[in-house]
C-alpha positions in Angstrom: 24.0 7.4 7.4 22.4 8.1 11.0 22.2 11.9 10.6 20.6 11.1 7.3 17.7 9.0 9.1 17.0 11.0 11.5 16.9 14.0 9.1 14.3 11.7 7.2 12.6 10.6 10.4 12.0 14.5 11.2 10.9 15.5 8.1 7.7 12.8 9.3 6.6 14.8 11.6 4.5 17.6 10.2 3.4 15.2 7.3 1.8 13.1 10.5 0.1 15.5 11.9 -1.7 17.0 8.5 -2.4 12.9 8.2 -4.3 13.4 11.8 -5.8 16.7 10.7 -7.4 14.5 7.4 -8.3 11.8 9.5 -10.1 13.9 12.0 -11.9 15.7 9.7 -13.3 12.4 8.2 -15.8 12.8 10.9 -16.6 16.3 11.0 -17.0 16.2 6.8 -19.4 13.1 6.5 -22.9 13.0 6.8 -24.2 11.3 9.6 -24.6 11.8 13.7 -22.0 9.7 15.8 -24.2 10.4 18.4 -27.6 9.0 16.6 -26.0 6.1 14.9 -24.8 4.5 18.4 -28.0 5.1 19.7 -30.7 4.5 16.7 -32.8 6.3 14.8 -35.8 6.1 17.3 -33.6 7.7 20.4 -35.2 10.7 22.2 -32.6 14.2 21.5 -32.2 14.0 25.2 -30.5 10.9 24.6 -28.8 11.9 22.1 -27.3 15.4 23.9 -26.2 12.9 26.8 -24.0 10.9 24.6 -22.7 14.1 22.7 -21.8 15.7 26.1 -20.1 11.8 27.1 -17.8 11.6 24.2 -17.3 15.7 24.1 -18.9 15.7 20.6 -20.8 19.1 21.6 -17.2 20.8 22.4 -15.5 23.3 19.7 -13.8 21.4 16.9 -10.0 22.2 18.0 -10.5 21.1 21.6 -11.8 17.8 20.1 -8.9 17.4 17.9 -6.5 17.8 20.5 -8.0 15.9 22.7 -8.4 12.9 19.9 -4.5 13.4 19.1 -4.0 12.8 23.0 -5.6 9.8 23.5 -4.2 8.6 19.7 -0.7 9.6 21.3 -1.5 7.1 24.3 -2.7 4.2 22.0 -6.6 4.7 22.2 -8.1 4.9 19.0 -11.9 5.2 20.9 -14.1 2.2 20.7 -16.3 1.1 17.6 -19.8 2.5 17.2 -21.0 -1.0 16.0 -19.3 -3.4 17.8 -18.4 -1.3 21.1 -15.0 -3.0 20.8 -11.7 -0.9 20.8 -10.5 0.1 17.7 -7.1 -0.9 18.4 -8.2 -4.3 19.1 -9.6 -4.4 15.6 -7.0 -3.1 13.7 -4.5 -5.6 15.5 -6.9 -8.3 14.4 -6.8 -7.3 10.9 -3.2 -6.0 10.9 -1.4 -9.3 9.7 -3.8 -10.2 7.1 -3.3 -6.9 5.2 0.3 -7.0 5.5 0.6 -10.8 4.4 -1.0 -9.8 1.6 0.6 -6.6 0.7 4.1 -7.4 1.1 3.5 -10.7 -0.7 2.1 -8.7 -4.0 5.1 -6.6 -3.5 7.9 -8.9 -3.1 5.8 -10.8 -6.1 6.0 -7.6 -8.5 9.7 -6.9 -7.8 10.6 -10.4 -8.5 8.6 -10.7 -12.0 8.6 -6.8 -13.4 12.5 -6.7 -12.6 12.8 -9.6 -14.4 10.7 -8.8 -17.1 12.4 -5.5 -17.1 16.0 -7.2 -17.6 15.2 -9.6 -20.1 12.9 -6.9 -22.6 16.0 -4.5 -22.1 19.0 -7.1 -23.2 16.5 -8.7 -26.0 15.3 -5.4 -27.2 13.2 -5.5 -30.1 13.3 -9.4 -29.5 9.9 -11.8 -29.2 10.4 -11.8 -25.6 10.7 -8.2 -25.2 7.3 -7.2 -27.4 5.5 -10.2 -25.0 7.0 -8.5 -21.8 5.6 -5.4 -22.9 2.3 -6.2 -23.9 1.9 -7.9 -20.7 2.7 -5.2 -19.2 0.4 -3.0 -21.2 -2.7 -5.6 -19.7 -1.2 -5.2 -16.1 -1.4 -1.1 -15.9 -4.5 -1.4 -17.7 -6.7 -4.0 -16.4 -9.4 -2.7 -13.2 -8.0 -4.9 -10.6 -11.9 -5.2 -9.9 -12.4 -7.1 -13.5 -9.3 -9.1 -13.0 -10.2 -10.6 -9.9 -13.6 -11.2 -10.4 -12.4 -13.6 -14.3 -9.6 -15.2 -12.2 -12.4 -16.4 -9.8 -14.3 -17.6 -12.6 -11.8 -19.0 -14.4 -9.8 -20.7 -11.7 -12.0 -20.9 -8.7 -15.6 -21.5 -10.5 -14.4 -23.2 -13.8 -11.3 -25.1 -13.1 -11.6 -25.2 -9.7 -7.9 -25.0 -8.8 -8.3 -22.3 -6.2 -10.5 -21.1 -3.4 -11.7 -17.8 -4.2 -12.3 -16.8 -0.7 -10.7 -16.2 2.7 -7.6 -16.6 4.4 -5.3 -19.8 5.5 -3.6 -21.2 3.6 -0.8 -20.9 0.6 -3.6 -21.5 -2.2 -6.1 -18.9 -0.5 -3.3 -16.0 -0.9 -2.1 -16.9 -4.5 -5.0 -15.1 -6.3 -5.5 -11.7 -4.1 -1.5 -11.2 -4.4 -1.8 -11.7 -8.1 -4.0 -9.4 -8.7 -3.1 -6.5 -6.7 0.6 -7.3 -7.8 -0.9 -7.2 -11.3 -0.3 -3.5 -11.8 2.9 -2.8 -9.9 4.6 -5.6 -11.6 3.6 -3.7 -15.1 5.0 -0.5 -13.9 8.2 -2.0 -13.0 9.0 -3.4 -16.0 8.3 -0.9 -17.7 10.7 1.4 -15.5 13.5 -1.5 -15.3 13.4 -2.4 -19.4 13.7 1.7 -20.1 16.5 2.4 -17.3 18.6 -0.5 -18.5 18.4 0.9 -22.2 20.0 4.0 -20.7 22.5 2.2 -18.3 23.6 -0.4 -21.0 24.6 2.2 -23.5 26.6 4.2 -21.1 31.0 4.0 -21.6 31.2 2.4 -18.2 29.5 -0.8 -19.7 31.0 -0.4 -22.7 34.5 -0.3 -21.0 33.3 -3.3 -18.8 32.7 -5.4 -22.1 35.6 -4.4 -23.9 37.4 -6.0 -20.4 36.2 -9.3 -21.4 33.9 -9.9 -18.5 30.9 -12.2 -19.2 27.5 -10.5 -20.1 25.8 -11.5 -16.4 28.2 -9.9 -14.8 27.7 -6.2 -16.7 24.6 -6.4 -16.3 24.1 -7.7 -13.1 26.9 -6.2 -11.0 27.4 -2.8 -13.2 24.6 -2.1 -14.9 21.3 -3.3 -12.3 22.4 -1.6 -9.6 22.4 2.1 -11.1 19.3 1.0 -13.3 17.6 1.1 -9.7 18.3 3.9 -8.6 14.8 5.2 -10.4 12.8 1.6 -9.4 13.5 2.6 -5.8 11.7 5.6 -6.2 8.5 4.4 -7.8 8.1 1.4 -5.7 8.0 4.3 -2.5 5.7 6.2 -4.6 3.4 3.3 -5.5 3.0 2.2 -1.6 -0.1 4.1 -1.6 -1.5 2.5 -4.5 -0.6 -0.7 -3.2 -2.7 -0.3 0.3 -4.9 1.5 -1.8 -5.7 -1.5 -4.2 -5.8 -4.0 -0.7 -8.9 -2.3 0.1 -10.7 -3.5 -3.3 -8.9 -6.8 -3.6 -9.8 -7.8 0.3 -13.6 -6.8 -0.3 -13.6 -9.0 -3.7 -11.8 -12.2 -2.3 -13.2 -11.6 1.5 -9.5 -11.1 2.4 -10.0 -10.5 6.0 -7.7 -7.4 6.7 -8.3 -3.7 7.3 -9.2 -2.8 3.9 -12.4 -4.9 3.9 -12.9 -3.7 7.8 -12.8 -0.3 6.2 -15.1 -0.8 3.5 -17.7 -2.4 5.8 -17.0 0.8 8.6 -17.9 3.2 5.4 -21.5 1.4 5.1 -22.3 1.7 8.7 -20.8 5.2 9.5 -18.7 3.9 11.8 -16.5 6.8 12.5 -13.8 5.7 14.9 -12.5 2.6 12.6 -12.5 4.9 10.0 -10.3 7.1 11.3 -8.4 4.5 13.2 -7.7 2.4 10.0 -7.0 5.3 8.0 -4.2 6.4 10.3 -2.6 3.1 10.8 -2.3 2.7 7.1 -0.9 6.3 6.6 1.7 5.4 9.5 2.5 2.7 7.0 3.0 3.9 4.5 5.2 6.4 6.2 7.5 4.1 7.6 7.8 2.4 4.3 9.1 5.7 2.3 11.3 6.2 5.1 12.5 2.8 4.3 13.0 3.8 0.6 14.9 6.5 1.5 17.3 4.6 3.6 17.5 1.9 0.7 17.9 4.8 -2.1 20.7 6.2 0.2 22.5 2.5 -0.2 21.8 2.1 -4.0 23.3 5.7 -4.5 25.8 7.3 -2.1 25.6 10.5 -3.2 21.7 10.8 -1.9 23.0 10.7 1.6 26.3 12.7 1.2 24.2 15.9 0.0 
């Protein structure tokens, strides 16, 4: 198992530093002078060469990557343009928030699209199982956008059960984690209800049956465990998505995490926490698959052994 993580852990390298090639490039790509948006647009060009000769913005592109991935090696991300504080700062500030709420809507769509997946692939054809589906049909197709904005209405506005902004307490994080849970919990079902159809009619289970062992245990110890084999996979796969979706669902329910820091960076051009953010997310997300892997090496043995 060691020699299969740090296999894994290798193969991260390269994919890293194409992530800082990206992130770097966010700059260079974009419209807008660094140089002129921390000064203002009123600042003489003399100025404005001073602070491009400070920062090394008027050196040859490569020279400023590297020397970018040097100080991102070290743990300095640069300082803001706006706020003149240090990126990292910021991004430590924010950190927690966007991971409360990510793992939350994660943990949140494993325990309710496994479920759902279970119980629409032992009822098949059941009430239940054409109600799990269509729900799941609503999940992968509502705009997270839409659903937040009618769960405020409904619940926050309307009923008033809710607050429908910031962060605190229990009752602030129920709606943001519903919502960007909304879709991931559809896809899982989904997944889980059609890999137990094929598990459940393999001969193992039938030979487990015809042993006389009670129903939760086949499909609970024999037939869940290879059923997730494939659920492992797309919950790795939809990581992006997830962090993805955070930035929307923080900007719509002022969530104050590093999706709403990055929306509000894009506005004001501010280069550095774009970058910054960016790379901390893909770092991640990184560490997650490589978490996924090491979990999908534990579901199925065989991963590890080839």
């Amino acid at each position: 198992m060691l020699t299969f993580i740090i296999r894994r852990f290798f193969t991260m390298i390269p994919i890293l530093i194409g992530v800082t090639l990206i992130t770097f490039s966010i700059m260079h790509l974009s419209e807008g002078d660094p140089a002129r948006i921390m000064l203002g647009l009123m600042a003489s060009e003399e100025a404005i060469a001073h602070i491009r000769q400070v920062h090394g913005l008027d050196l040859p592109l490569h020279i400023q990557y590297f020397r970018w991935l040097g100080r991102i090696i070290t743990g300095d991300f640069g300082r803001s343009i706006q706020s003149r504080r240090p990126v990292i700062e910021m991004i430590r500030d924010r950190l927690p928030a966007t991971l409360e709420l990510t793992i939350t809507a994660m943990v949140l769509a494993l325990l309710v699209g496994i479920a759902a997946g279970i119980i629409s692939a032992v009822k098949q054809y059941s009430w239940l199982d054409y109600s799990s589906m269509t729900f799941a049909l609503f999940g992968v197709s509502m705009p997270p956008f839409w659903l937040g904005l009618m769960m405020m209405l409904i619940f926050g506005v309307r009923l008033g059960w809710l607050p429908i902004s910031g962060r605190g307490d229990l009752n602030q994080l129920i709606m943001p984690a519903i919502v960007l849970s909304t879709a991931q919990m559809a896809i899982i079902a989904r997944l889980v209800r059609s890999s137990m159809l094929e598990v459940i009619r393999q001969d193992y289970i039938l030979t487990a049956r015809s042993k006389g062992l009670a129903e939760r245990i086949v499909i609970y110890k024999h037939a869940l465990k290879n059923a997730m084999i494939p659920v492992v996979t797309m919950v790795a796969l939809q990581l992006p998505f997830l962090f993805g979706g955070a930035v929307i669902t923080e900007t719509i329910f002022s969530w104050p995490g590093m999706g709403r820091m990055l929306v509000g960076s894009l506005f004001e051009r501010d280069f550095p926490v774009i970058q910054g953010t960016v790379l901390i997310i893909a770092i991640i997300v990184m560490f997650a698959n490589l978490l996924a892997d090491i979990v999908y090496a534990i579901v199925d043995p065989r991963i590890r052994f080839d």
